[in-house]
Each structure stands twice: as C-alpha cells, then as structure tokens.
C-alpha atoms as one frame of an Amber mdcrd trajectory, in Angstrom:
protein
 -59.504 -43.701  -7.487 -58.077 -45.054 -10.674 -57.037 -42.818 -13.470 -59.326
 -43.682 -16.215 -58.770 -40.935 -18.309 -56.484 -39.650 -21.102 -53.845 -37.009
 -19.340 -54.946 -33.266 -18.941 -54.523 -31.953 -22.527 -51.400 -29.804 -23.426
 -53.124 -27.202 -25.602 -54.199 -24.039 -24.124 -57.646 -21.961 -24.075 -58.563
 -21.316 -27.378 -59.150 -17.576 -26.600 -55.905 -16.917 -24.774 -53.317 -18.558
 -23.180 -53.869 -20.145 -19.708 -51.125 -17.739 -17.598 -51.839 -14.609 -19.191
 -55.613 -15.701 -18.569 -54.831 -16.409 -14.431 -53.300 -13.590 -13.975 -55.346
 -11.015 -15.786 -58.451 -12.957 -13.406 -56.703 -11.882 -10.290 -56.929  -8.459
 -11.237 -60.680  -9.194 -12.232 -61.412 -11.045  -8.742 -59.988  -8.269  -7.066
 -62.244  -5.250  -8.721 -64.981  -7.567  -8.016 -64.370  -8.228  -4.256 -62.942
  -4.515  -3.664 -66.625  -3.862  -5.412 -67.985  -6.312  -3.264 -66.690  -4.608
   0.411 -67.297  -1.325  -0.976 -70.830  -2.220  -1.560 -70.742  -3.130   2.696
 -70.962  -6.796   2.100 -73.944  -7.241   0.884 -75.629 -10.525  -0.044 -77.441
  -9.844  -3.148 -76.059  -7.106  -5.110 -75.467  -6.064  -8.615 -72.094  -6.935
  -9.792 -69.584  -4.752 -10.448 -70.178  -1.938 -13.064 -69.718  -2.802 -16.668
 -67.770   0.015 -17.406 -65.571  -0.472 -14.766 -65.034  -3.984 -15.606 -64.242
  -3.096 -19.796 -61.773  -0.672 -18.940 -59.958  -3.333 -16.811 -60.078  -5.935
 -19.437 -58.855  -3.544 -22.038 -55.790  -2.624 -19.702 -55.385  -6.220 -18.953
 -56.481  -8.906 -22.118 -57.789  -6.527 -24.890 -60.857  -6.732 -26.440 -62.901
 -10.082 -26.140 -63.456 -10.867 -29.714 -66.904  -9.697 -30.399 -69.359 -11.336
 -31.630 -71.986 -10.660 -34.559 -74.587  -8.080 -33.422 -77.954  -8.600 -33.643
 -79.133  -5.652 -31.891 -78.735  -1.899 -31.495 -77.166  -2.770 -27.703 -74.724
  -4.808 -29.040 -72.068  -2.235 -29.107 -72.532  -0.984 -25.274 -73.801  -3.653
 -23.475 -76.668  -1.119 -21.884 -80.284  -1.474 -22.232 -82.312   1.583 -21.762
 -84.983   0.321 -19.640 -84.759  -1.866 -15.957 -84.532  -5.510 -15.752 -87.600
  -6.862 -15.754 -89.571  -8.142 -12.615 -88.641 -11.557 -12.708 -84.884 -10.852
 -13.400 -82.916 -13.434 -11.352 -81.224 -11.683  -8.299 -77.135 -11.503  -8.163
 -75.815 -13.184  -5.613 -72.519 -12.930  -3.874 -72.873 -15.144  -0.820 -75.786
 -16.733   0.434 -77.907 -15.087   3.089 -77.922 -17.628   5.783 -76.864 -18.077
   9.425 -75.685 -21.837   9.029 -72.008 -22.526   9.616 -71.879 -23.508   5.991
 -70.014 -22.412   2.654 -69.437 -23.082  -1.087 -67.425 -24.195  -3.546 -67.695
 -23.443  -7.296 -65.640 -24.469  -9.926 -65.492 -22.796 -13.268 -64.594 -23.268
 -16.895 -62.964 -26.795 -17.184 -59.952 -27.180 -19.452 -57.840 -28.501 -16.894
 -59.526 -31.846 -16.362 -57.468 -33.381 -12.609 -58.014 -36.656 -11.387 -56.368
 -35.632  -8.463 -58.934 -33.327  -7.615 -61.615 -35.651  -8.355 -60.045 -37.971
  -5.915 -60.151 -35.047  -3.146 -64.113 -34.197  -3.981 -64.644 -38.087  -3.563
 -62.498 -38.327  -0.607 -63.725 -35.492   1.411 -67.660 -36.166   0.275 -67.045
 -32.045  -0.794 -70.122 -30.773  -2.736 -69.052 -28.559  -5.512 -70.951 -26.674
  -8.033 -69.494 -26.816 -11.498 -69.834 -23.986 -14.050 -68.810 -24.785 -17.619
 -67.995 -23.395 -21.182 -68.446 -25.555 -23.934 -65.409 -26.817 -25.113 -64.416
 -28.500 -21.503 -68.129 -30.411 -21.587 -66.735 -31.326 -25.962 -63.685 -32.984
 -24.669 -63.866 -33.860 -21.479 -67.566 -35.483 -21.045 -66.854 -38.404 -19.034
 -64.645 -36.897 -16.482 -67.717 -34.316 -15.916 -69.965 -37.140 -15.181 -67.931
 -38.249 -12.032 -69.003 -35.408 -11.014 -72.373 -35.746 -11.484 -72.168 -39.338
 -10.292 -71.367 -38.150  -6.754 -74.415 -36.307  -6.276 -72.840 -32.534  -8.351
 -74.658 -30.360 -10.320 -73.374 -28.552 -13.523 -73.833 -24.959 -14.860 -73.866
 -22.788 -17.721 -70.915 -20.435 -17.553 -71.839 -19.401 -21.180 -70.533 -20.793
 -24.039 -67.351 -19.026 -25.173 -66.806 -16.840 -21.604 -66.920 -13.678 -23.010
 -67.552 -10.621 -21.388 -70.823 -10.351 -21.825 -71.386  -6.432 -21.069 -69.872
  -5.800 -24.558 -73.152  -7.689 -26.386 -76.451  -6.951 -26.351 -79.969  -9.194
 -25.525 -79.904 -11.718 -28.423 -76.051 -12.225 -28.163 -76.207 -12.992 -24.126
 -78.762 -15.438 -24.471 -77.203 -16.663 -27.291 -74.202 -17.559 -25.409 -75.952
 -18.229 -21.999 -78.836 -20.795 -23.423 -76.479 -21.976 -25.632 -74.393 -23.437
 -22.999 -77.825 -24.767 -21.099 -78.583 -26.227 -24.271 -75.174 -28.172 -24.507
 -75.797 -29.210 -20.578 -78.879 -30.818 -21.416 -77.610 -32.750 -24.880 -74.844
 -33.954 -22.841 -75.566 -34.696 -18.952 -80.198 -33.891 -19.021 -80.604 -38.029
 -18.749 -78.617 -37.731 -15.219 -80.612 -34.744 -13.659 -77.708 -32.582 -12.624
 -78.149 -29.310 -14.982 -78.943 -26.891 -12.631 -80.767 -23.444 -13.904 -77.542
 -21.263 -11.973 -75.492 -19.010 -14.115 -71.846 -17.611 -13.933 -71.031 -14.471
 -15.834 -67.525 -14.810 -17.102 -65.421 -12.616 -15.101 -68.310 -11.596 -12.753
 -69.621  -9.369 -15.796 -73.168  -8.471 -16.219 -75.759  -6.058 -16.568 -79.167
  -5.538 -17.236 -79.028  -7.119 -20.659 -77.672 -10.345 -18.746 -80.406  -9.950
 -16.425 -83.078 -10.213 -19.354 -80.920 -12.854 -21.313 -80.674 -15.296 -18.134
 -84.271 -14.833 -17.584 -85.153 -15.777 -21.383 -82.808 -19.406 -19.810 -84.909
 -19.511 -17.107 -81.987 -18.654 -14.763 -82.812 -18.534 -11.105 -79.715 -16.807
 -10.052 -76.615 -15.045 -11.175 -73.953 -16.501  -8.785 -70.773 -14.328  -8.568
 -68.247 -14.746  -5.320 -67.320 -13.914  -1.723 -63.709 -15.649  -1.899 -61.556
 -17.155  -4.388 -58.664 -20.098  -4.366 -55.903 -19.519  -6.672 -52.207 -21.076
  -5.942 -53.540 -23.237  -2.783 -54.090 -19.680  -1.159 -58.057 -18.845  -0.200
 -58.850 -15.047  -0.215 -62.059 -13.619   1.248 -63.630  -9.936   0.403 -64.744
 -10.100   4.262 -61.110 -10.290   5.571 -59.453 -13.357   7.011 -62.752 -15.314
   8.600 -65.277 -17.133   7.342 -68.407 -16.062   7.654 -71.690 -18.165   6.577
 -72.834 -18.130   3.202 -69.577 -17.775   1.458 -69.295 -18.552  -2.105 -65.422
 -19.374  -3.073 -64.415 -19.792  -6.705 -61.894 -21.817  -8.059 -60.861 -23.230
 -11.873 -60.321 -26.237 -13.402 -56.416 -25.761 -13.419 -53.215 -27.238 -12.220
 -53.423 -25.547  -8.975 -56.967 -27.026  -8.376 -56.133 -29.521  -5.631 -54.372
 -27.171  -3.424 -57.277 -24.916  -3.596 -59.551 -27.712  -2.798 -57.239 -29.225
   0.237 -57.019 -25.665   1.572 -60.567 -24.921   1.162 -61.122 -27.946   3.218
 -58.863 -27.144   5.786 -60.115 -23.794   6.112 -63.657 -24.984   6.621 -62.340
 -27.447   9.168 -60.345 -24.980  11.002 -63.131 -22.608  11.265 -66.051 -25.645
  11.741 -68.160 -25.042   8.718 -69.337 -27.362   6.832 -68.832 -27.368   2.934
 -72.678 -27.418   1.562 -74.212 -28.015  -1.920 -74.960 -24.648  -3.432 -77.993
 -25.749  -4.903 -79.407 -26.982  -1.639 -80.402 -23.043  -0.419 -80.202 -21.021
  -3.829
C-alpha cells in the first residue's frame, strides 16, 4: 500500500511522555491479568479493584490530572448503591468454544502505515479504541480502517483513570468520545457502542456512565502485545475467546505479525470482535 500520509508525528502524548507511559502500562497489564487468573479465568468479571489500581498509578505516573467535579463521588470514584440492571457486563475474553481470538488496538498517536499494510495484507479484523486527539489529527488514516470492514471505539476522551471521577465526569469523558466518533466516522457505520476503560479502570460509576452511552460492553483483556512479544493471563496457549491488546505505537507491527503467527501456529482464526459481543 502506498504511503499517503504525513509521517507519524514527533510530539509525544499530551499527558505524559510515550516511554514513561509504556512502561508504567506493563505494570498496569500485569495487576490486571494477575487480577484476571486470580479471579480463575473467568469470562465476564469485574475489573480489577479501583483501589488497587490508584495505588499503582500513584507509585507508577502520579495523579491523573483531575478533572472538575460535578458530584459528591468525584473525589473517590465509589457510588454507594449497585450498578444498575442494565449495566453493561465486563468482559475479559469472550465466552465461546470457536477456535477464534481478538485483536484490539487502543489510543492512536502512533499512526503506522506499516501496520495498516499488515491488517490489509493478512484480511486481520481489529477493533480500534480511541481518545480524541488521535481521531483530531489523524482522521483519514482511521478511515482505512474503517474502509476494510473495522469498527472504532470510545476509549474516552482524555484516558484518564476514570475511578478517580464520579457519574457526570465518566460520562462526560466516555460520551464525549462517542460523540466525537459519530461527528467524525457516523456517515461510514463503523462506531461501535464497545468501551475501553483506560488502563482497565472502572467501577460502578463507569458502569452507570457507559450505560447513560448506551454501552453494550466494557471490554478489558486476556493477553497483550508489547515489543513483538504476546503475553497471555492463561499461560502460554491460546485458548478461544481471547481478547489481546495492543497500541498504536512503534512496536505495533511486530505485535501484529506475531499475533498472526501465533494464531497460525495454534490454528485460530483472528475474528471481528464485534461479530459475538
């Protein structure tokens, strides 16, 4: 495929620079998975704890920088009552007994053509969860994407950790970024009603705020790709249903070539995400 766009830009995340950021996520993946076995594999589960989670980031990137409180759960990130009924359910991996897995790919400041080239080459279906100054700049390279059949996300609009704010300030952020979606790519089709939580962060605020989105499902992770390496919270083997995360960075073709070779290896098939969620 031809490179039609400008070069990747130079600049880094606006909230923090893009090492620190990679390496503070492994730590982050890792709770999560660890939380993830712990919790004996299950399918749909809640994610991991939100205290948990803030005492990590506080070790690891400092405080997110807040935003303006609107309500008296601002400051916590807890809600005193359940999520409601229709809540959408938090999903590691995908309860199914096909030979198939999934690929998500978050944020989107590191716009590769390479990578492009791979999805197109291998046919790969990949979901796409964005923040809002990726879908800003980087527009058209989205849509090639979408033009091969791809649906995109909300993966709020800033990423912050969203267990620090309350209600008004989650939906805020999560609608926002559906909001954005729709201005942007609604003509084509492909914004999906799925939701990331930055960092795999939520709680029964996020519950309520996704619902107010009409969110059908939180979608966290069974495996990640980072440095052309594929981890797995099940151990070395695949097993159907897995969801594997991966970012728009530099590293993002090896992760997708050994994502692909992994699936091959093992004979699943890479599916679309949307397709059984």
């Amino acid at each position: 495929m031809t490179n039609t766009h400008s070069p990747a830009p130079t600049h880094h995340h606006p909230h923090r620079d893009i090492h620190v950021r990679r390496k503070n996520r492994r730590r982050l993946i890792a709770l999560a998975a660890t939380a993830l076995v712990l919790a004996g594999g299950a399918t749909v589960a809640t994610a991991v704890g939100p205290d948990t989670l803030r005492e990590t980031f506080r070790e690891t990137v400092g405080s997110t920088p807040p935003l303006e409180s609107k309500d008296d759960t601002a400051q916590t990130g807890h809600t005193d009552h359940a999520p409601a009924p229709d809540a959408p359910p938090v999903i590691h991996r995908v309860d199914t007994d096909d030979r198939v897995i999934f690929v998500t790919i978050d944020d989107g400041h590191y716009p590769s053509e390479q990578a492009l080239d791979l999805v197109t080459e291998h046919e790969m279906p990949v979901s796409l969860f964005l923040n809002a100054d990726p879908v800003r700049l980087h527009a058209s390279y989205f849509e090639e994407y979408i033009a091969l059949g791809n649906t995109v996300h909300t993966h709020t609009l800033s990423h912050p950790d969203l267990t620090q704010h309350g209600v008004a300030e989650q939906r805020a952020e999560i609608c926002g970024m559906v909001d954005l979606l729709k201005e942007r790519f609604g003509g084509s089709g492909a914004v999906g009603s799925l939701l990331r939580a930055p960092y795999g962060a939520s709680d029964g605020n996020t519950a309520e705020a996704a619902a107010a989105c009409e969110t059908t499902a939180v979608v966290h992770w069974s495996g990640t790709a980072e440095d052309g390496k594929v981890s797995l919270a099940h151990g070395n083997e695949l097993v159907p249903g897995e969801i594997i995360l991966t970012h728009f960075t530099d590293d993002l073709p090896a992760n997708l070539q050994q994502i692909q070779q992994l699936a091959d290896e093992a004979d699943f098939t890479i599916a679309r995400l949307e397709d059984y969620l």
